[in-house]
C-alpha positions in Angstrom: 0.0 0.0 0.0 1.5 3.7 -1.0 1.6 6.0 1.7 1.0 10.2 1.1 4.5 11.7 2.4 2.1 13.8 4.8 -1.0 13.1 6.3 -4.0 15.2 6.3 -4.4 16.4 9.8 -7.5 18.7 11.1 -7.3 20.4 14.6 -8.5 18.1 16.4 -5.6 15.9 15.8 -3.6 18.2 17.8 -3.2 18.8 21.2 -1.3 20.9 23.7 1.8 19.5 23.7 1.8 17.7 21.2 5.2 18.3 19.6 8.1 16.8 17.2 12.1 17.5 17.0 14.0 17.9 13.8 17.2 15.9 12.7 20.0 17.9 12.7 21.7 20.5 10.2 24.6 21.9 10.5 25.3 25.4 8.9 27.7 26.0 6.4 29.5 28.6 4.4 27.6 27.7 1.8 24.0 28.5 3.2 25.1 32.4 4.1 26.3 33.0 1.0 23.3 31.2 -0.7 20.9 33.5 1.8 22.7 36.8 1.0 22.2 35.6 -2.7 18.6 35.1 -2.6 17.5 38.2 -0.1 21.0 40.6 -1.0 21.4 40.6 2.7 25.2 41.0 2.1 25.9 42.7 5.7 29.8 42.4 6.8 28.9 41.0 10.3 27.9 37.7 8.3 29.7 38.0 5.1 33.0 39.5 6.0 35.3 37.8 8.3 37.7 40.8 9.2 34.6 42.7 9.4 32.9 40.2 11.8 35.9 39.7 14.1 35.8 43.6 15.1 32.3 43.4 16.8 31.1 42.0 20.0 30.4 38.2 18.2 34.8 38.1 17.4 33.9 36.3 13.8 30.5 35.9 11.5 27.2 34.9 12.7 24.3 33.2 11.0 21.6 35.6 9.5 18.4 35.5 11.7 16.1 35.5 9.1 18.2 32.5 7.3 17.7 30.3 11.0 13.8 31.4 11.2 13.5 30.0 7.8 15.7 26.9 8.2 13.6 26.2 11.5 10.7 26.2 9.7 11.6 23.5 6.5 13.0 21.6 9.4 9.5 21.1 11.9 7.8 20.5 8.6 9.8 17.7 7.0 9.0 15.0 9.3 5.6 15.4 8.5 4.2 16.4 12.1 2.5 19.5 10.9 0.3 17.2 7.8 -0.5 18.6 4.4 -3.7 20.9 5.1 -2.1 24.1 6.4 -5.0 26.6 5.2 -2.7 29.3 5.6 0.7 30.4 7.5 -0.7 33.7 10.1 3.1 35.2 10.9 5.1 34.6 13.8 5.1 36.4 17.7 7.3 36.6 20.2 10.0 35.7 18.4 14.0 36.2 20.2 17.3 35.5 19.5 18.9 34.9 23.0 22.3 34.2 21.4 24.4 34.2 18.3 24.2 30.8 15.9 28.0 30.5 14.2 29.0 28.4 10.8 29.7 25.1 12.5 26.8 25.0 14.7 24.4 22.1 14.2 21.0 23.3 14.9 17.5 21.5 15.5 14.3 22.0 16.0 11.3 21.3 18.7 8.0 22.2 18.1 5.5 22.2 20.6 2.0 22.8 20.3 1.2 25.7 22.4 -2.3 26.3 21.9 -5.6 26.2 20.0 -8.4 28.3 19.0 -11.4 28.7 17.1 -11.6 31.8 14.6 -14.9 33.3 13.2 -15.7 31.0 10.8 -16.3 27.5 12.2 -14.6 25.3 9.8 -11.0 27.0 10.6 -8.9 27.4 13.5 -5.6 28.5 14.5 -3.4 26.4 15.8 0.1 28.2 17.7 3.2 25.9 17.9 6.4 27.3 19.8 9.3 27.0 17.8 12.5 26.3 19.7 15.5 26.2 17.7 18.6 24.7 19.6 22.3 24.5 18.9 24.7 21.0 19.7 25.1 22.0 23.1 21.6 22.6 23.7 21.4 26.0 23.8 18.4 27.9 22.7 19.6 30.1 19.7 16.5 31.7 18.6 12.4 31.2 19.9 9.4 32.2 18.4 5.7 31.0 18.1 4.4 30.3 14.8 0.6 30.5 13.8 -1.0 28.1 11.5 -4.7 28.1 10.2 -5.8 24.6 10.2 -9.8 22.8 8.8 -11.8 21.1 11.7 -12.5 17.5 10.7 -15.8 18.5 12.2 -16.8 22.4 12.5 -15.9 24.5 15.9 -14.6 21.6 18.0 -11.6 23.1 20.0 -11.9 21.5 23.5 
């Protein structure tokens, strides 16, 4: 029997706490200069060594939007999060408690943090934290995401 890569999954297949944790990746040369590529975020404190070693970090650091985005692809890949996101709502409370480096292997654990109906009663919105941890398990950057997902049956959020 085939198998769908990802499940369809309704809110009520999530609850608090549910959660998952990425594999590991570890960040490269190669994905800075790929990010500054794609957004021409060419800023010296992540593309220039000399640059970078004058500052407060002593060398380069990973772009923050580059580890939001990797952190996303990475608590979707598993397949925890299904194939019937309605739509992607933004992101809140996101911080960066400390600096992620080329080198650094970085993870992900997503939790769900809560759920709720919204005004129509087919939808609801479903809010994950995002934790995104480095190889010596130090929180690098935190954020909750918001996800509109279908009810399997109309305005069941318990």
């Amino acid at each position: 029997m085939m198998r769908k890569a990802f499940e369809t999954k309704y809110m009520e297949d999530f609850e608090i706490g549910d959660g998952v944790e990425s594999f590991g990746v570890t960040i490269t040369d190669a994905h800075l200069v790929a990010w500054a590529s794609l957004t021409l975020d060419h800023f010296p404190l992540h593309m220039d060594e000399e640059f970078a070693k004058n500052t407060i970090f002593k060398g380069r650091i990973v772009h923050g939007p580059l580890l939001f985005a990797m952190s996303i692809g990475l608590a979707g890949i598993n397949g925890f999060l299904g194939d019937s996101i309605i739509a992607w709502l933004g992101v809140e409370n996101m911080r960066i408690p400390r600096p992620t480096r080329i080198g650094d292997t970085i993870r992900v654990r997503a939790t769900v943090k809560e759920k709720r109906k919204t005004s129509k009663p087919e939808r609801g919105i479903l809010v994950l934290t995002y934790e995104i941890i480095n190889q010596r398990d130090e929180t690098v950057m935190v954020f909750d995401n918001l996800l509109m997902y279908p009810f399997r049956e109309p305005a069941s959020v318990h």
